[in-house]
N, C-alpha and C positions, 0 to 999 in steps of 0.2 A: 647792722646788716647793710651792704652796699646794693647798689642797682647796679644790673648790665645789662643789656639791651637783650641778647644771646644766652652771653655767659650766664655764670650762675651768679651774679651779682646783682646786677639789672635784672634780669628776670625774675629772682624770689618773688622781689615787691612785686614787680609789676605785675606777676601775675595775680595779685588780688585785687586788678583796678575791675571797677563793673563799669556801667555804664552811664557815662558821658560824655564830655567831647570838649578839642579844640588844644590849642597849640602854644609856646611860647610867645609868641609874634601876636595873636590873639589880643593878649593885654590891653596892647595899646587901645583895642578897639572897646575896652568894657570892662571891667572888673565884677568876678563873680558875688556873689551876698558875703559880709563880713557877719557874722554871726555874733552876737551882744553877750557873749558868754562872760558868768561876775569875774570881777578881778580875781591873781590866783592869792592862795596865802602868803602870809611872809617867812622868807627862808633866802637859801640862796640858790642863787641862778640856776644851777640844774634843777632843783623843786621847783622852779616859780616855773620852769615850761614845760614840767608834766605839769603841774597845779592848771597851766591854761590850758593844756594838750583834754584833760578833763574837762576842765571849765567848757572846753567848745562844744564837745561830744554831748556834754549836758544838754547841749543848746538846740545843737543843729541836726543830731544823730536821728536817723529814721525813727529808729525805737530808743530814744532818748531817754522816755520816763520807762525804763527796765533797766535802767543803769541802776542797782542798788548804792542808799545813800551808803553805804559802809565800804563803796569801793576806794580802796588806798593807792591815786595812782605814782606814789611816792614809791613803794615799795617794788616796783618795776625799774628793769636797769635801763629803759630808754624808751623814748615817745614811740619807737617803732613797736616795740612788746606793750605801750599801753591799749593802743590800736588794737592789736591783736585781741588782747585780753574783752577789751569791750565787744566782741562779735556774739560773745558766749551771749548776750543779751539782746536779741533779735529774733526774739517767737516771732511765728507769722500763722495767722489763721489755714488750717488745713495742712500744717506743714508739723512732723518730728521735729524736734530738734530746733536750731538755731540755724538761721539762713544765712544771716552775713557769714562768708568768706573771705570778704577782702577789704574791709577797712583797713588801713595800713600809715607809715609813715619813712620819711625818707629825706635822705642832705638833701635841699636847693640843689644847688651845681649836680649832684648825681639826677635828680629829676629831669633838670633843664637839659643837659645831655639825652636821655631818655626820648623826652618830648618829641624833643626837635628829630628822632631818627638817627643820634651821632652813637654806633657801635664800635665797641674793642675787643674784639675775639678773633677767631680764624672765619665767621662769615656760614659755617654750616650746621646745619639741623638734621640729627639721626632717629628713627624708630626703626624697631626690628620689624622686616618684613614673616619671620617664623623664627623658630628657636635654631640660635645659633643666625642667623642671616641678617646680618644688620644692614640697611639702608642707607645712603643720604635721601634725606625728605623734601630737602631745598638746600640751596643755597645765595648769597649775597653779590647779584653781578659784580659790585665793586670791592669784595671783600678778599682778603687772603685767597683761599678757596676759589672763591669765582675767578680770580685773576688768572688759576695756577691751572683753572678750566676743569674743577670738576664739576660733574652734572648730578641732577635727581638721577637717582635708579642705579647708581654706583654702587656696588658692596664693598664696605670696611673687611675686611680677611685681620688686618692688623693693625694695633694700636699700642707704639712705643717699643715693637716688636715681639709681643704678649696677642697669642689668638687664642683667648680664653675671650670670645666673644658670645655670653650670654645674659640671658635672664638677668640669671643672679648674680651676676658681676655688673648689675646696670650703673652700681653708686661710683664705681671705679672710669666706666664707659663715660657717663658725666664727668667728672674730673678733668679726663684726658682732651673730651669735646669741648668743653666749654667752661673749665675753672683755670685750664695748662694756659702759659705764655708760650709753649712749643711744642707741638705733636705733633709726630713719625706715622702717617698714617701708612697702611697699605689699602690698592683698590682694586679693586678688578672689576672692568666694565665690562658692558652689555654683550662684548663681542668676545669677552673669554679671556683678553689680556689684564695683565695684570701691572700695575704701576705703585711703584712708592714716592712718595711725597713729605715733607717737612714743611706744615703747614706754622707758622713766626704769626703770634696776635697782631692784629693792624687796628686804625683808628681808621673807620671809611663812611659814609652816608648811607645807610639803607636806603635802597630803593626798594617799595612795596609791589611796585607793578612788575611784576614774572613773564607773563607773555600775555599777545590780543592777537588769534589768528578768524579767519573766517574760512571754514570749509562749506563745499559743495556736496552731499550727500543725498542721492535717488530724489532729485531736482532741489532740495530744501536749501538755502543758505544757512549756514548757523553758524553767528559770531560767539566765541569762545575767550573769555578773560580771565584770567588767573591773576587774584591779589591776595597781597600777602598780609597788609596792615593799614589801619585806619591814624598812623603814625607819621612822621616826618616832615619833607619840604612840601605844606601845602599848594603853594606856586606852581610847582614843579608838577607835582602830584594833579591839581585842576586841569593845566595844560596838558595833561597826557590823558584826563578824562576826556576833554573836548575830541581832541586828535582820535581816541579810540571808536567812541560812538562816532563820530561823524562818519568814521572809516565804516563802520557799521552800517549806516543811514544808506552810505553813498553807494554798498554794495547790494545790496537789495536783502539785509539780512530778514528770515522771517523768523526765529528764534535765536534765543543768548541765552549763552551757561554761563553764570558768575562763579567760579574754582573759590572757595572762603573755606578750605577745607582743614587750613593750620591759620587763618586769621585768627587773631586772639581780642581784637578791636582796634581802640582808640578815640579819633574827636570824634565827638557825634556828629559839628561843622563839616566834617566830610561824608560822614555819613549820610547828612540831609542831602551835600552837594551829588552824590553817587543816587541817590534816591531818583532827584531830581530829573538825570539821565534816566532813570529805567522807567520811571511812572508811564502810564498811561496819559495820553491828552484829556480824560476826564479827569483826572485827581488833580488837573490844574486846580490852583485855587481852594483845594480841600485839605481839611488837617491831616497832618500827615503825624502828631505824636502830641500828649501832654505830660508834663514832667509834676510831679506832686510832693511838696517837702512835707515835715513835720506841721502838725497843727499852731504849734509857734508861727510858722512862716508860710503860710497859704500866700502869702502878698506876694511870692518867688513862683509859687505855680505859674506856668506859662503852656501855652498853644505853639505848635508849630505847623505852618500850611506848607502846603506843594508847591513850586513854582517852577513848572515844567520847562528842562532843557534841551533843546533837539528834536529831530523830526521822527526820531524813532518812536512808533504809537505801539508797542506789542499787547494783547491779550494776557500771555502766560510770561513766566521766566522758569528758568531753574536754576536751583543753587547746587553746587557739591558740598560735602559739609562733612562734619565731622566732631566728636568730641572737644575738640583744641577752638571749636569756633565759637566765637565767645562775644559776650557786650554789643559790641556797636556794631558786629557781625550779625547778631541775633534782634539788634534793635532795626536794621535797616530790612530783614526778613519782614519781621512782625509788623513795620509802617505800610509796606508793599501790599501786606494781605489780604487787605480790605478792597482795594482796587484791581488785582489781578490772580489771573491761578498761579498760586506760587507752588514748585515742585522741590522737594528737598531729598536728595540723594548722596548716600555714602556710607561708610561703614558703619556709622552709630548717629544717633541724634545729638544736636547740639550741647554744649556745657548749663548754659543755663544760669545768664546773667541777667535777669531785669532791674537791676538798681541802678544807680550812681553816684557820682561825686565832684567835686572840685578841691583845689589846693588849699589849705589853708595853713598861712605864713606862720609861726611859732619858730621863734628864735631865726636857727640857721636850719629851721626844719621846714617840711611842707608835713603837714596831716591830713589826710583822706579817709573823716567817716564817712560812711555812706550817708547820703544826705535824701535824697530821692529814689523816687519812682516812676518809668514809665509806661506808658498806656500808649495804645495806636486807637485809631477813630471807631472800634468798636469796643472801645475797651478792655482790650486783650494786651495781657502783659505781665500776669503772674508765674511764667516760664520757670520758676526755681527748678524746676525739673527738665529742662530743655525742650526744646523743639523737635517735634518729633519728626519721621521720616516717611516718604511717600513710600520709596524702595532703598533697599539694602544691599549695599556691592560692597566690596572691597576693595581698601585704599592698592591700586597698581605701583604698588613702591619699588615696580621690577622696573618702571615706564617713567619717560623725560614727560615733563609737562606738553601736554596739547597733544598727547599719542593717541589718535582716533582709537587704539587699541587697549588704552588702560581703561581699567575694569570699571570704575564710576563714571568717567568718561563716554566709554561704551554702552555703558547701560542709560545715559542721558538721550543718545543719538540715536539709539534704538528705540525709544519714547518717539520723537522726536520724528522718526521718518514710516515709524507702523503704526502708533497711538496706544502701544503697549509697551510694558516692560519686561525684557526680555530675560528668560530663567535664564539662571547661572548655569552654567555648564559645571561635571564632576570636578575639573580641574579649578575650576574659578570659586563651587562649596570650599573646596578640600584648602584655600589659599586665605576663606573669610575666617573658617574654623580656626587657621592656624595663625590668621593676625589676633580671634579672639584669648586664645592659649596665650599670647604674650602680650595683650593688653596689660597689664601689670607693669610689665618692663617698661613698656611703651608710658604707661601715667608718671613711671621717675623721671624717664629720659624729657615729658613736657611739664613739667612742674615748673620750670624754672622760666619760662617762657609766660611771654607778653598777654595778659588776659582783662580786657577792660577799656574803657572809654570816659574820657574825664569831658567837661566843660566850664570854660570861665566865660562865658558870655554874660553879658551886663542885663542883669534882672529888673525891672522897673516894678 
């Protein structure tokens, strides 16, 4: 199984990374715990790296001792399927069923692509707004798409010349979005025209950061940031955190919506850094998360503190949010909650990732069982079931990012300047009912998409 960032390659894996954090470039700074797992048996090469692909899982895996001794992980046609296979063994107190979802494995070089934010597709992301009304939900400034200037709130009409745009044509819609080297879109924007386009895969950088605007609303300031991923050029990525809050500070902002509503994660290192920005000047100097391996490995549990950036001191925050928001999306929720009123708003409660992981080398492979758990300063962090919601709107998939007018949007700024949340109007029921009617469609169309947060930070 290949990774693609977008596409359906990169995204399979990646979407069963949970949570942890940090980056190729990272390395240098620490390597994460090598796990003592026995030697594999003797055979050849392809057995010997399932025999350690097991041997590790033995070792390091949350629920390590639920691996039955009778598991054969010879009889699996690759380290990626052994992964998989090992999730079936993850009870969890309080919980049906099996909780791991995303132990996984995957090529080096396709990870390291990944990591770093380096995509190859056409750069856009669809859900149906209703049946039959397909959206773009984002797209990639530097990507195909961004280039060619399409926007959120765009309708697909046509794909390869085929307007059989539904439901149950989603396995097809996928294809066309995000497995094709070429697709014939047609669009029609917001203003009723309509445009076709021949969108050619490109190889371009993700950028996570979508937009930072500050609006004036019945005297309130309120800084507004849309990000997309806890993924790519960390550099790049700090330096536009700096530039945003400060922009924030310098305008007299008294409230911030953080948009995390198709985040899917990534490093937790950026997570603590984005934290860092939003804390309170009390959470200075307080724990901000601890991470808990297997009872083999207690010596890896670790603390992590706040160490507040910027002048911004807020009370509250709110998040937009959404099913797709996932891991390091959900872990950076949950550090905040302790220290301030956090507000979460959107069509559905989070995904509902509290584990994580790190790489671990096998052959020309990486392998990521889940390794860990974590907890914020009161202990809170058995989320398997997501995060739930303050209020419930509806994703504006008609609306560009940062439209005072889209529907979770508005219902944050309505908070915001009455100290209430404002009912939906019949037209705004009538648009949640019918994103809920194609929520189905919508979970094929994000499957394939980025869900998770890794860390190789150096454990002492």
């Amino acid at each position: 199984m290949q990774f693609v960032k977008q596409g359906l390659v990169v995204a399979t894996l990646v979407a069963m990374i949970v949570a942890s954090s940090c980056k190729k470039n990272d390395v240098a700074d620490g390597l994460a715990p090598t796990p003592a797992g026995p030697p594999p048996a003797a055979g050849n090469l392809t057995d010997a790296l399932k025999d350690s692909a097991l041997a590790y899982s033995r070792d390091i895996y949350l629920w390590y001792n639920q691996i039955p001794a009778s598991f054969d992980a010879r009889s699996y046609d690759d380290l990626g399927k052994i992964m998989t296979a090992i999730r079936q063994y993850s009870t969890e107190p309080g919980f049906t069923g099996p909780v791991d979802r995303w132990s996984f494995a995957v090529k080096q070089q396709e990870w390291d692509n990944v990591s770093a934010g380096i995509a190859g597709d056409f750069g856009i992301n669809v859900f149906f707004r209703q049946e039959g009304d397909l959206r773009v939900r984002s797209v990639e400034k530097a990507s195909p798409a961004g280039l060619a200037g399409v926007r959120r709130g765009w309708r697909i009409v046509k794909l390869n010349g085929s307007t059989n745009i539904t439901t149950a044509n989603s396995n097809s819609i996928v294809e066309a979005v995000y497995g094709s080297n070429s697709t014939a879109f047609g669009f029609q924007k917001p203003d009723g025209t309509t445009v076709d386009l021949t969108l050619n895969a490109g190889t371009y950088q993700e950028n996570p950061i979508i937009l930072d605007s500050v609006y004036t609303v019945s005297s309130r300031k309120i800084g507004y940031f849309a990000f997309n991923s806890f993924l790519g050029d960390t550099t790049r990525v700090y330096s536009e955190f700096s530039r945003i809050f400060s922009r924030f500070a310098s305008s007299g902002v008294n409230d911030v919506v953080i948009d995390l509503r198709y985040n899917g994660g990534g490093y937790v290192t950026m997570q603590q850094k984005l934290a860092n920005w939003l804390a309170p000047a009390s959470a200075n100097g307080q724990l901000m998360m601890t991470q808990q391996f297997n009872n083999k490995y207690t010596n890896f549990n670790s603390t992590d503190y706040f160490s507040k950036l910027g002048s911004l001191n807020l009370g509250r925050i709110f998040f937009i949010v959404s099913s797709s928001t996932a891991s390091a999306s959900e872990l950076l929720i949950n550090n905040l909650k302790p220290y301030m009123n956090v507000q979460l708003v959107g069509p559905s409660k989070t995904y509902g990732k509290p584990v994580g992981y790190f790489p671990i080398e096998v052959g020309d492979w990486y392998i990521f069982p889940v390794s860990f758990r974590s907890t914020n300063k009161n202990g809170e962090g058995n989320y398997f079931n997501g995060l739930a919601l303050n209020s419930q709107s509806a994703d504006g998939l008609d609306k560009d990012w940062g439209d005072l007018t889209e529907a979770s949007l508005q219902t944050v700024v309505n908070y915001i300047t009455t100290g209430a949340y404002r009912s939906q109007s019949a037209n705004e029921r009538d648009a949640y009912r019918a994103q809920q009617e194609v929520s189905s469609g919508n979970r094929v169309l994000d499957a394939s998409h980025f869900k998770g947060a890794i860390d190789l930070r150096k454990r002492k």
